[in-house]
The first five atom37 places (N, CA, C, CB, O) and aatype in JSON, in Angstrom:
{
  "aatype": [20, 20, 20, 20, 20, 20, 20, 20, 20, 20, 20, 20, 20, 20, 20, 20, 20, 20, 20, 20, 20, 20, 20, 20, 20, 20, 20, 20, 20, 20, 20, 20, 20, 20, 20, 20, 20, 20, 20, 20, 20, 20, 20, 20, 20, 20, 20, 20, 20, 20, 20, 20, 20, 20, 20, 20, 20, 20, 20, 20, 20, 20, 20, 20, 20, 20, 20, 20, 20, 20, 20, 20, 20, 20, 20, 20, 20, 20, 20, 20, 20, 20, 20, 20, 20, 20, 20, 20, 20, 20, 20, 20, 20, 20, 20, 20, 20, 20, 20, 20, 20, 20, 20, 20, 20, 20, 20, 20, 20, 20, 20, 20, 20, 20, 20, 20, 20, 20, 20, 20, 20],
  "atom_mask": [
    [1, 1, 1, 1, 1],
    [1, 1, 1, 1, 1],
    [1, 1, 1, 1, 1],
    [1, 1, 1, 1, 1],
    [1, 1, 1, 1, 1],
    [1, 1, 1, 1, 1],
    [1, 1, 1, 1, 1],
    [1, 1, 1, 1, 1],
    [1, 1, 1, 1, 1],
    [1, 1, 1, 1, 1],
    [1, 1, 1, 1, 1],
    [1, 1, 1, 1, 1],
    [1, 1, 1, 1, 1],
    [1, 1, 1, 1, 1],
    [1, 1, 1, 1, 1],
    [1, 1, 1, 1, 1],
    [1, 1, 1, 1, 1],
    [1, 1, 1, 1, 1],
    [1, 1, 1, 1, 1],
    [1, 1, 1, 1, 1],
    [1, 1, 1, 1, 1],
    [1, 1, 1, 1, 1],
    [1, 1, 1, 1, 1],
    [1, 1, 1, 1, 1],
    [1, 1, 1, 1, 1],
    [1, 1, 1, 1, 1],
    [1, 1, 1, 1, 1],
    [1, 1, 1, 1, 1],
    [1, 1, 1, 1, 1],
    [1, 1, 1, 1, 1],
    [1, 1, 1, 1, 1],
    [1, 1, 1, 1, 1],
    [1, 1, 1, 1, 1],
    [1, 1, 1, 1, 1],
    [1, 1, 1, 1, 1],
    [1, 1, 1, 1, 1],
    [1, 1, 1, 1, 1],
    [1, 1, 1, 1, 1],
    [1, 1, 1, 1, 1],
    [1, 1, 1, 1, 1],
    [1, 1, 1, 1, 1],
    [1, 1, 1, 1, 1],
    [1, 1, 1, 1, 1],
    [1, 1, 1, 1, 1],
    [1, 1, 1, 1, 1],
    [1, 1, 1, 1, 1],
    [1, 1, 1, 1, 1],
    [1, 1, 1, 1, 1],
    [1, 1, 1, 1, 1],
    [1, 1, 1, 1, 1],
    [1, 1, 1, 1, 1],
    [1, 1, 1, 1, 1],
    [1, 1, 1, 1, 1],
    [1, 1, 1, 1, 1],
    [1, 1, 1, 1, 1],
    [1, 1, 1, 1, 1],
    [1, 1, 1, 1, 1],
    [1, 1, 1, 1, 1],
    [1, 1, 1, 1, 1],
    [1, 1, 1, 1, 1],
    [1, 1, 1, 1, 1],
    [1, 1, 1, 1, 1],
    [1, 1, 1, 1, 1],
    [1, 1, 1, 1, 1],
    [1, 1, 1, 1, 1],
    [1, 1, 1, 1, 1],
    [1, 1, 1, 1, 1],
    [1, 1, 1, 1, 1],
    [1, 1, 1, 1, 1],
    [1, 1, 1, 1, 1],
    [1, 1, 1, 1, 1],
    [1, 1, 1, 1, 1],
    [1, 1, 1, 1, 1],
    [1, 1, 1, 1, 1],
    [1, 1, 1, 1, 1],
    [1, 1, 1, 1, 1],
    [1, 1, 1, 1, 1],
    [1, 1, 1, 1, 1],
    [1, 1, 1, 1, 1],
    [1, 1, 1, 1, 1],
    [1, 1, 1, 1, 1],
    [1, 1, 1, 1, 1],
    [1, 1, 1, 1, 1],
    [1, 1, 1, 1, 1],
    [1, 1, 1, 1, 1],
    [1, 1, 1, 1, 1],
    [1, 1, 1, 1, 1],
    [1, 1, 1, 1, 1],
    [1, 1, 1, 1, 1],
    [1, 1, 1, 1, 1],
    [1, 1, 1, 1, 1],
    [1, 1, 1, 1, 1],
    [1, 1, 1, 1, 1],
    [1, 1, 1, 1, 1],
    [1, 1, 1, 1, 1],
    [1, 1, 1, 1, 1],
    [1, 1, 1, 1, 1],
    [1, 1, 1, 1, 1],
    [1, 1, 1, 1, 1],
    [1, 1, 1, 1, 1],
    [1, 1, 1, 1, 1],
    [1, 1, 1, 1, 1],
    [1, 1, 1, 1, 1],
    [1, 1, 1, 1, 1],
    [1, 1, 1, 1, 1],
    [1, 1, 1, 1, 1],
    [1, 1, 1, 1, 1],
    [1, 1, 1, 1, 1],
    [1, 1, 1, 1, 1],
    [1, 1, 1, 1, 1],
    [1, 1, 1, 1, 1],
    [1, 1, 1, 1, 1],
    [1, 1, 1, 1, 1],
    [1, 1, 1, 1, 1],
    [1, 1, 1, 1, 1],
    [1, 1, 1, 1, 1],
    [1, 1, 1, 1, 1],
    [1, 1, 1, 1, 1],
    [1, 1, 1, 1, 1],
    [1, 1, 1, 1, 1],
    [1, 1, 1, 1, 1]
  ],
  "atom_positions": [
    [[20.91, 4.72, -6.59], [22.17, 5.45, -6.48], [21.92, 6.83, -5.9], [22.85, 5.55, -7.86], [20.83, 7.38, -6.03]],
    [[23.03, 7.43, -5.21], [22.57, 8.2, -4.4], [23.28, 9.64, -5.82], [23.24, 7.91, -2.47], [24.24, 9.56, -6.59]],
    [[22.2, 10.84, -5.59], [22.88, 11.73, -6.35], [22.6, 12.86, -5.29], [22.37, 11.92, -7.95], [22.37, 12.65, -4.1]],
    [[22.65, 14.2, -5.93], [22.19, 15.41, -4.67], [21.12, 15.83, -4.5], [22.7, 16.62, -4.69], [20.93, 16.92, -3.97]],
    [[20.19, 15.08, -4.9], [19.01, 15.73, -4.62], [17.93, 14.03, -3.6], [18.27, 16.49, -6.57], [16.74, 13.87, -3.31]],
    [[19.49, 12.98, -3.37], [18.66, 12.06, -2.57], [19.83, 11.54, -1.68], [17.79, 10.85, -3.47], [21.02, 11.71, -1.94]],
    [[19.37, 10.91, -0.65], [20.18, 10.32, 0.46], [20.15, 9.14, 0.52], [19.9, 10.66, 1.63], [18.96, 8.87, 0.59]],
    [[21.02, 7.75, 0.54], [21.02, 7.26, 0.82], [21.15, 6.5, 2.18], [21.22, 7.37, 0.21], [22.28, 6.55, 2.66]],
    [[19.7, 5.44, 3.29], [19.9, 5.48, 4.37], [20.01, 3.83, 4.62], [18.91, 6.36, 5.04], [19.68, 3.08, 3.7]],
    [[20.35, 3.43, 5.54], [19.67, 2.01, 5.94], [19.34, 1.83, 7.08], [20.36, 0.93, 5.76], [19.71, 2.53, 8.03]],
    [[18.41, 0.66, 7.17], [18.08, -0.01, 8.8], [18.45, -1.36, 8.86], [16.43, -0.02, 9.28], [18.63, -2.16, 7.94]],
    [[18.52, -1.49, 9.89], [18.73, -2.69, 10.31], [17.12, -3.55, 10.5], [19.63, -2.47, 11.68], [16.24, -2.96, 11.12]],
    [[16.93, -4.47, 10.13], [15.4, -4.44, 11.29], [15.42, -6.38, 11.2], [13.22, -3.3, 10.27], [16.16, -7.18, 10.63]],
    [[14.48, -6.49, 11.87], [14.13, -8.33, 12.01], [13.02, -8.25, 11.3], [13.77, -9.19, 13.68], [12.69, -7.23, 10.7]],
    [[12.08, -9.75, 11.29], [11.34, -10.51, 10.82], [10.46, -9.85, 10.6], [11.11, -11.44, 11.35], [10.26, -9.35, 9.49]],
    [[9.65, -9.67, 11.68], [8.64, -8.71, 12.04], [8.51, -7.32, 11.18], [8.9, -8.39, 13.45], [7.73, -7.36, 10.24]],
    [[9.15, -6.22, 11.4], [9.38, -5.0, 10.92], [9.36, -5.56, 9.24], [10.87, -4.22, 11.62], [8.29, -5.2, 8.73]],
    [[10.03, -6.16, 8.47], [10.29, -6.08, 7.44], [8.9, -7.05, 6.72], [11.81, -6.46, 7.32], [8.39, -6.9, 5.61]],
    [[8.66, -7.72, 7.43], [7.29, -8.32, 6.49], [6.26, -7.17, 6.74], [6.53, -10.06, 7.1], [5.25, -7.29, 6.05]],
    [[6.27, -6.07, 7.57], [5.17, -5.35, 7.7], [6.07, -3.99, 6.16], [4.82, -4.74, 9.86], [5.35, -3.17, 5.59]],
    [[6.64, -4.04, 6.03], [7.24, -3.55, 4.57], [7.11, -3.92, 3.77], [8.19, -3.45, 4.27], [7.04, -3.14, 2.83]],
    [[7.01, -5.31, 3.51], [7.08, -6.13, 2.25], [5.4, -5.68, 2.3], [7.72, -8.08, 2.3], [4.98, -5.28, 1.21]],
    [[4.36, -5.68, 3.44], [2.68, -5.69, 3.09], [2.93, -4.32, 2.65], [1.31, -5.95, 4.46], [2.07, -3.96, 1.85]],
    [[3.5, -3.76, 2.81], [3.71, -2.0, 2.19], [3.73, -1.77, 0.38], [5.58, -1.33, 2.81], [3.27, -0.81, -0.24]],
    [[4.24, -2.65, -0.03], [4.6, -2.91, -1.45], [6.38, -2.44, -1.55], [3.44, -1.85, -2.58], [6.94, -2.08, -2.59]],
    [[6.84, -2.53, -0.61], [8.36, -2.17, -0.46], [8.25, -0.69, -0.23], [9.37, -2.55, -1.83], [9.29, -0.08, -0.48]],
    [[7.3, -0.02, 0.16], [7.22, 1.5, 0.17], [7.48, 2.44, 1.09], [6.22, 1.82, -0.06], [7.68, 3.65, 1.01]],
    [[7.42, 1.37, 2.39], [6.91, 2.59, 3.46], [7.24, 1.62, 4.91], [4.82, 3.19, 3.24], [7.19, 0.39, 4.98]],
    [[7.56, 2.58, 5.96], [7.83, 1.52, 7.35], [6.93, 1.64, 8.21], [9.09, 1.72, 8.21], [6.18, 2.61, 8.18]],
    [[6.86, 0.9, 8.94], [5.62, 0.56, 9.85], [5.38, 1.99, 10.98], [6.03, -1.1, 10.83], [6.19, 2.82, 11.37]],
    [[4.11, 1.85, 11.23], [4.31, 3.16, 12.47], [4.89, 2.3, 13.91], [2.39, 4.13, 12.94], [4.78, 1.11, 14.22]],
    [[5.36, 3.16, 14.41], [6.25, 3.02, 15.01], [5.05, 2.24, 16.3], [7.24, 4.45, 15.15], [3.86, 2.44, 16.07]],
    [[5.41, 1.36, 17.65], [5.17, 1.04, 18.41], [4.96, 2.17, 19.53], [5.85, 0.17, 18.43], [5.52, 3.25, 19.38]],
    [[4.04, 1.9, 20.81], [4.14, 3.33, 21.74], [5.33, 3.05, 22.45], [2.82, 3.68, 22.9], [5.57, 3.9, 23.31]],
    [[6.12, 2.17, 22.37], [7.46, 2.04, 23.25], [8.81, 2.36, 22.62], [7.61, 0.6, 23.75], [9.96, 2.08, 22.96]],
    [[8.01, 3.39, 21.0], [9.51, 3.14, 20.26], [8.91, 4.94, 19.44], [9.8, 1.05, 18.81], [8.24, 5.14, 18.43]],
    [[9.38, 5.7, 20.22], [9.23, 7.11, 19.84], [9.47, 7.67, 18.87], [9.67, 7.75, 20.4], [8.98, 8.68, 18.38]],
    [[10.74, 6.64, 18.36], [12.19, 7.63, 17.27], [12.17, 6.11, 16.02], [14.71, 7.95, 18.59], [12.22, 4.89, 16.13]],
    [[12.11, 6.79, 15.24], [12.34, 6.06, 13.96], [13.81, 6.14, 13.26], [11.32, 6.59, 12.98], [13.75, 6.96, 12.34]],
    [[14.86, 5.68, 13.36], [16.03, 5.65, 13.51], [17.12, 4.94, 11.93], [16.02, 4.84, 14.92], [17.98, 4.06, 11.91]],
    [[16.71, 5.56, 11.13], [17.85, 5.08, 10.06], [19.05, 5.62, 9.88], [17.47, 5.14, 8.85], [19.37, 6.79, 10.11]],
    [[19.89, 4.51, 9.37], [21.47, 4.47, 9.54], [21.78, 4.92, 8.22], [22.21, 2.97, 9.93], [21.38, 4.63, 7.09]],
    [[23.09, 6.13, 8.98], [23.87, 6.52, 7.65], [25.11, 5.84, 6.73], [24.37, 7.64, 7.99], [25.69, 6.4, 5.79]],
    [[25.31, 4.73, 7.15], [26.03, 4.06, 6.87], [25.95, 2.2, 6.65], [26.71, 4.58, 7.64], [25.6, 1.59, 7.66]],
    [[26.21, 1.51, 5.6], [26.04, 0.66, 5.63], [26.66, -0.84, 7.17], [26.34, 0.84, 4.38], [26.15, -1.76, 7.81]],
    [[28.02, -0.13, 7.02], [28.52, -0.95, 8.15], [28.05, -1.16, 9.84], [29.74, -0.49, 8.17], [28.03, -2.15, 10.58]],
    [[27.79, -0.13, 9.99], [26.55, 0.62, 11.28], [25.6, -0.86, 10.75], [25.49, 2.95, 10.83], [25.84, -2.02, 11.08]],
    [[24.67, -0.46, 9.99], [23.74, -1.22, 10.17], [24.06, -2.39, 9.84], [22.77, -0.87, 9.68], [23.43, -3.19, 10.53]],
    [[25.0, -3.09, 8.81], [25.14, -4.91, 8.89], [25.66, -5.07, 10.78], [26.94, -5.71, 7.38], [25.23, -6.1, 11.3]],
    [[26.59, -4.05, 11.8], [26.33, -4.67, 12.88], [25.3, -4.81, 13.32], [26.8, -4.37, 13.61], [25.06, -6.0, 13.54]],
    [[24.66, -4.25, 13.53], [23.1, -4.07, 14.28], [22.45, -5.46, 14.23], [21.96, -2.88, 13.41], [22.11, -6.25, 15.11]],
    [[22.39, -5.51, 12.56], [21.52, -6.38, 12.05], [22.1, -7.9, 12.36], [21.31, -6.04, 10.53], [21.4, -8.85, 12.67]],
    [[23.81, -7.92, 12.18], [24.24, -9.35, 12.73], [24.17, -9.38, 14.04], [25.6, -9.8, 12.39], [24.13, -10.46, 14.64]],
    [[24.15, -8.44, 14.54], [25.04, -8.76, 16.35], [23.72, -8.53, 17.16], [26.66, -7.24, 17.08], [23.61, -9.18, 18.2]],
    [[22.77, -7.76, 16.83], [21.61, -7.37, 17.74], [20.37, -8.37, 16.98], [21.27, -5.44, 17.71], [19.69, -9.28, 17.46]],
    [[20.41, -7.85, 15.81], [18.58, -8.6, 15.3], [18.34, -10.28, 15.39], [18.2, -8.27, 13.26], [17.57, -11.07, 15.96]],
    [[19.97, -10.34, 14.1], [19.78, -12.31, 14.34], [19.71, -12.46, 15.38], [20.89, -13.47, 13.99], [18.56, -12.43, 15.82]],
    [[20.85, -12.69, 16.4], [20.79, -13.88, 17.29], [19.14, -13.77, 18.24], [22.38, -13.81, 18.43], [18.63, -14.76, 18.77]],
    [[18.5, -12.29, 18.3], [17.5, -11.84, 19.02], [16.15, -12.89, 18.29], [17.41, -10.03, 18.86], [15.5, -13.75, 18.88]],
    [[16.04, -12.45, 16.81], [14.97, -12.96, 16.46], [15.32, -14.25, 15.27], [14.07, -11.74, 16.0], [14.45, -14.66, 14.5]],
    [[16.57, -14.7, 15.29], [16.67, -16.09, 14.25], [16.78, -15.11, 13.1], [15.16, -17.41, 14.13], [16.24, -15.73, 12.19]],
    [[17.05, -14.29, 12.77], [17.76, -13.51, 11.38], [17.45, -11.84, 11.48], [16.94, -14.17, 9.71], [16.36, -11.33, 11.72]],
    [[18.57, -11.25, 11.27], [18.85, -9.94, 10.79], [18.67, -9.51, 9.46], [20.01, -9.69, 11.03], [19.25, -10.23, 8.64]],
    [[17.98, -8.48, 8.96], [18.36, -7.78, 7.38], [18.93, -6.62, 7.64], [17.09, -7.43, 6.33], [18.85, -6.02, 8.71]],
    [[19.47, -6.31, 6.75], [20.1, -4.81, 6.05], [19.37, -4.49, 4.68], [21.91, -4.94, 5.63], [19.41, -4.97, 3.54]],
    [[18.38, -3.01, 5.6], [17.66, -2.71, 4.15], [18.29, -1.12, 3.75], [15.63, -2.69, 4.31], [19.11, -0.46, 4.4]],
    [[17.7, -0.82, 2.63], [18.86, 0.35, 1.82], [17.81, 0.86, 0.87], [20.5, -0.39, 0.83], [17.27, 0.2, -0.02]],
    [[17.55, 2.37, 1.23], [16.55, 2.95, 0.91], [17.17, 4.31, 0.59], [15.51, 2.85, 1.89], [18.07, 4.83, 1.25]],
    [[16.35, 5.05, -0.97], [16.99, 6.83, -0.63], [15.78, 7.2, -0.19], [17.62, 8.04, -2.06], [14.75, 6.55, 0.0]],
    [[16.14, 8.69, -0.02], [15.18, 9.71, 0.03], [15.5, 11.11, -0.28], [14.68, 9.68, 1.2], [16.61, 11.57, -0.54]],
    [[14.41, 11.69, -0.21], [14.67, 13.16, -1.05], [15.78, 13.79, 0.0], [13.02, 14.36, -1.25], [15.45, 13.67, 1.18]],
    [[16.87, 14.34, -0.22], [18.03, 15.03, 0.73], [17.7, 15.9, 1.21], [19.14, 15.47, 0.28], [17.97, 16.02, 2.41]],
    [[16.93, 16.97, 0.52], [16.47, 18.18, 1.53], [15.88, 17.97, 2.08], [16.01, 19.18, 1.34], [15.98, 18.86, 2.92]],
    [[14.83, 17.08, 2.51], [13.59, 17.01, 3.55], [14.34, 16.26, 4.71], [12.08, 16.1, 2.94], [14.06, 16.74, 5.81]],
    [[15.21, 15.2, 4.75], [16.18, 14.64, 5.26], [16.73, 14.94, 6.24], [16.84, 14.54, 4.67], [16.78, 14.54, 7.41]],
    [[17.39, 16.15, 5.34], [18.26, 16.94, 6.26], [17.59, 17.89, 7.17], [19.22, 17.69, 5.51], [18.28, 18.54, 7.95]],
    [[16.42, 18.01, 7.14], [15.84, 18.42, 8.58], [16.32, 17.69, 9.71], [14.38, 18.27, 8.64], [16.12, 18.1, 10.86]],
    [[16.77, 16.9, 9.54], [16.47, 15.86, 10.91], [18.27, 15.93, 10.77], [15.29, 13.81, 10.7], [18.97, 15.74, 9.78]],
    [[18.74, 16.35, 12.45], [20.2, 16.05, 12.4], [21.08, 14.87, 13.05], [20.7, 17.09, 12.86], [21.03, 14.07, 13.98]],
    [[21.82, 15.2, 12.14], [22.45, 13.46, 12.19], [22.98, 13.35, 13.6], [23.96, 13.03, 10.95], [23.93, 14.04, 13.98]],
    [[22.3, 12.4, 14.44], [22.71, 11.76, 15.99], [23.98, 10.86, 15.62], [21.31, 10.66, 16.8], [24.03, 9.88, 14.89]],
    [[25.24, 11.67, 16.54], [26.02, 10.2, 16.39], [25.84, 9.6, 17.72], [27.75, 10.28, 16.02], [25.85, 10.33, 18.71]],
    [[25.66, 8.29, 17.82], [24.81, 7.38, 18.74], [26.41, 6.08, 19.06], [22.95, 6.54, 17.6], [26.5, 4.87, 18.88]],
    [[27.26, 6.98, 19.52], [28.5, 6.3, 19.94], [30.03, 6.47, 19.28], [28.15, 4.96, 19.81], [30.81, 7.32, 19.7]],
    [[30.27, 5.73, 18.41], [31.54, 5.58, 17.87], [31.84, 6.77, 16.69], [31.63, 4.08, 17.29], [30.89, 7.55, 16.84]],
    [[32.57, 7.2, 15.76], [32.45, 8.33, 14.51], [31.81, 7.93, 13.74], [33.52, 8.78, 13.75], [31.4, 8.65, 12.84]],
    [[31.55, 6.85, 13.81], [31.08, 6.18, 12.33], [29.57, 5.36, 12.96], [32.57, 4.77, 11.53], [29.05, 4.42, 12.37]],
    [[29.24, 5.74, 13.77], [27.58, 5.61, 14.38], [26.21, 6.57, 14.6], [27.74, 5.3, 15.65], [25.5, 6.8, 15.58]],
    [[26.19, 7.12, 12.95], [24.94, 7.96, 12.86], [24.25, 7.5, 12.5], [24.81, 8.91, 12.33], [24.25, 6.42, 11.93]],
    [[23.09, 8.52, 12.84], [21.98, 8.04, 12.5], [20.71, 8.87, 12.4], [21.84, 7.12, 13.25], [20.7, 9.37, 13.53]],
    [[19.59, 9.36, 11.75], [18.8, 10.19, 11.81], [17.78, 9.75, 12.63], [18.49, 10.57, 10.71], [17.4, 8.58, 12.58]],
    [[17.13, 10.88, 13.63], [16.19, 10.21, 14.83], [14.6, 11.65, 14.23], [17.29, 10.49, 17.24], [14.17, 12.79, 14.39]],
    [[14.4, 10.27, 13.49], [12.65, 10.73, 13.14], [11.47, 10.47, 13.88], [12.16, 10.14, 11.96], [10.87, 9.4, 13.75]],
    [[11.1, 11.37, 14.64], [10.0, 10.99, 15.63], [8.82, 10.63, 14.49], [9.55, 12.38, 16.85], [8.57, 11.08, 13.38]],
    [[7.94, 9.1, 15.74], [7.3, 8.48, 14.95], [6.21, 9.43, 14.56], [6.94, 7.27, 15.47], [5.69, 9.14, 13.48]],
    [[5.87, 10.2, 14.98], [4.72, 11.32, 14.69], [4.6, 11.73, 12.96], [5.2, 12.87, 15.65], [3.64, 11.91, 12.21]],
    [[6.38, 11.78, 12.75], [6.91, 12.1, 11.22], [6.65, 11.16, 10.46], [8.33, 12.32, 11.01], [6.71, 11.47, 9.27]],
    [[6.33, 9.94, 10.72], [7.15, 9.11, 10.24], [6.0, 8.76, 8.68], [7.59, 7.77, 11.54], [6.38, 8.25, 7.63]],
    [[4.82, 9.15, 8.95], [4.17, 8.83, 7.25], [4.7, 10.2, 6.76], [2.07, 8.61, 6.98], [4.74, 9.96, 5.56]],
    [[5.03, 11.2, 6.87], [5.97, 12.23, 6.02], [7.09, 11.89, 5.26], [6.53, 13.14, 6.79], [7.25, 11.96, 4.04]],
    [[8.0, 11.44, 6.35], [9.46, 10.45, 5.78], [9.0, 9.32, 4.97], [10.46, 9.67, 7.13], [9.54, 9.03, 3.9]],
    [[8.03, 8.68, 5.46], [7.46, 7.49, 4.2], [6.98, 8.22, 2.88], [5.94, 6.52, 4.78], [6.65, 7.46, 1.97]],
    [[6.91, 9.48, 2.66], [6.44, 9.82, 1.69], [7.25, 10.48, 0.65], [5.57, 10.38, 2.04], [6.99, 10.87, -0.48]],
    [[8.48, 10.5, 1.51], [9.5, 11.44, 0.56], [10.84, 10.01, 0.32], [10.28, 13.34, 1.72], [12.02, 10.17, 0.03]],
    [[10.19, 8.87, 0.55], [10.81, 7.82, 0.16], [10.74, 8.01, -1.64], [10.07, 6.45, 0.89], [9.82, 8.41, -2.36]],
    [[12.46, 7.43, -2.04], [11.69, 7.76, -3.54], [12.42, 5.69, -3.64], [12.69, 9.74, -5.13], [13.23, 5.08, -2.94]],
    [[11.58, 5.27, -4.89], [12.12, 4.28, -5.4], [11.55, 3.4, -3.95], [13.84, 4.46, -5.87], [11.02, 3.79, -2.91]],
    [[11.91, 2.17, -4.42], [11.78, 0.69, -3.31], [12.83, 0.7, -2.34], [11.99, -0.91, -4.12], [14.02, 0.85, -2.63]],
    [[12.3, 0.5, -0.98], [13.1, 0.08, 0.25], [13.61, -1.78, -0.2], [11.83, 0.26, 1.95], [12.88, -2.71, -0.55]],
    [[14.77, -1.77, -0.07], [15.34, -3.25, -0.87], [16.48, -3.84, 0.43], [16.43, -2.8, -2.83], [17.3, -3.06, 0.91]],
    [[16.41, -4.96, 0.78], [16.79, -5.87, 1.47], [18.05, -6.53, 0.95], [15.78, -6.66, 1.62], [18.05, -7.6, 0.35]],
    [[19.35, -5.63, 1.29], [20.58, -5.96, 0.56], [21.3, -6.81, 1.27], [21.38, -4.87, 0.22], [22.48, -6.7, 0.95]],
    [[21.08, -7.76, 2.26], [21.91, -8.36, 3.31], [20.93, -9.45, 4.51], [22.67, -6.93, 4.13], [20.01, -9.02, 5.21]],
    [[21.27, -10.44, 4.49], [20.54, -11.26, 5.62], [21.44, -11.79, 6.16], [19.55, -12.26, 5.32], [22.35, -12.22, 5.46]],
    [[21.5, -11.96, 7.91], [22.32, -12.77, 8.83], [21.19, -13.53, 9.53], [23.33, -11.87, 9.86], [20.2, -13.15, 10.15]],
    [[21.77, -14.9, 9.17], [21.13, -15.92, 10.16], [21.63, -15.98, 11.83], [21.45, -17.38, 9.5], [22.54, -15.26, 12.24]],
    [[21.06, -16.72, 12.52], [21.49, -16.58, 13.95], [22.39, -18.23, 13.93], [19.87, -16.38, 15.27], [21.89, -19.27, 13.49]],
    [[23.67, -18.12, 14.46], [24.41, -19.33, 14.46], [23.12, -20.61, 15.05], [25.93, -19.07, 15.61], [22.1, -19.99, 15.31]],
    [[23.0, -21.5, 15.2], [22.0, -22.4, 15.61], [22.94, -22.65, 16.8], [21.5, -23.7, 14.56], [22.32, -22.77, 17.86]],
    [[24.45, -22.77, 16.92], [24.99, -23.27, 18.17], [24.9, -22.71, 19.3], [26.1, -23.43, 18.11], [25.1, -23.24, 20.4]],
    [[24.5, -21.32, 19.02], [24.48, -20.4, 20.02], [23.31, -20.24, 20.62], [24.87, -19.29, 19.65], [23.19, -19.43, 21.54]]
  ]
}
């Protein structure tokens, strides 16, 4: 639960990304790839169930929606990108940061949502 001294964020991510979390002990996200600079969690749940239905499934045969806090002040260093519509933010953590932000994770990163990819499609 989110109170003021934590943020609640989510990602979207596929197969891949999230079993390299689960080898984490639910703790921490993968370092980032050299083709993927910005480590990108969503401020909003609805943001990320699209992502995760409309971009991850049909891409890799299933989408999750994961839902993680973190400490708010360290957080809020990083300012919120809106990345299209009002309701499309998102914090852009360069991967350089990114075992910092893994560290001010509090509690388990938890997997609140899975979309399969239609098979007809």
């Amino acid at each position: 639960m989110t109170d003021s001294k934590t943020m609640t964020l989510w990602r979207p991510c596929g197969p891949s990304e999230l079993e390299l979390v689960r080898e984490s002990g639910w703790t921490a996200w993968p370092p980032r790839l050299p083709e993927q600079p910005i480590f990108y969690p969503v401020l909003n749940e609805d943001y990320a169930i699209k992502i995760a239905r409309d971009w991850n499934a049909p891409r890799d045969g299933v989408g999750y929606v994961t839902r993680f806090e973190i400490d708010r002040e360290f957080a809020e260093r990083y300012p919120v990108q809106q990345a299209g519509g009002k309701t499309i933010l998102e914090l852009w953590v360069p991967a350089e940061e990114l075992d910092e932000f893994n560290n001010r994770i509090i509690g388990l990163i938890e997997v609140v949502v899975e979309y399969r990819a239609d098979p007809k499609t």
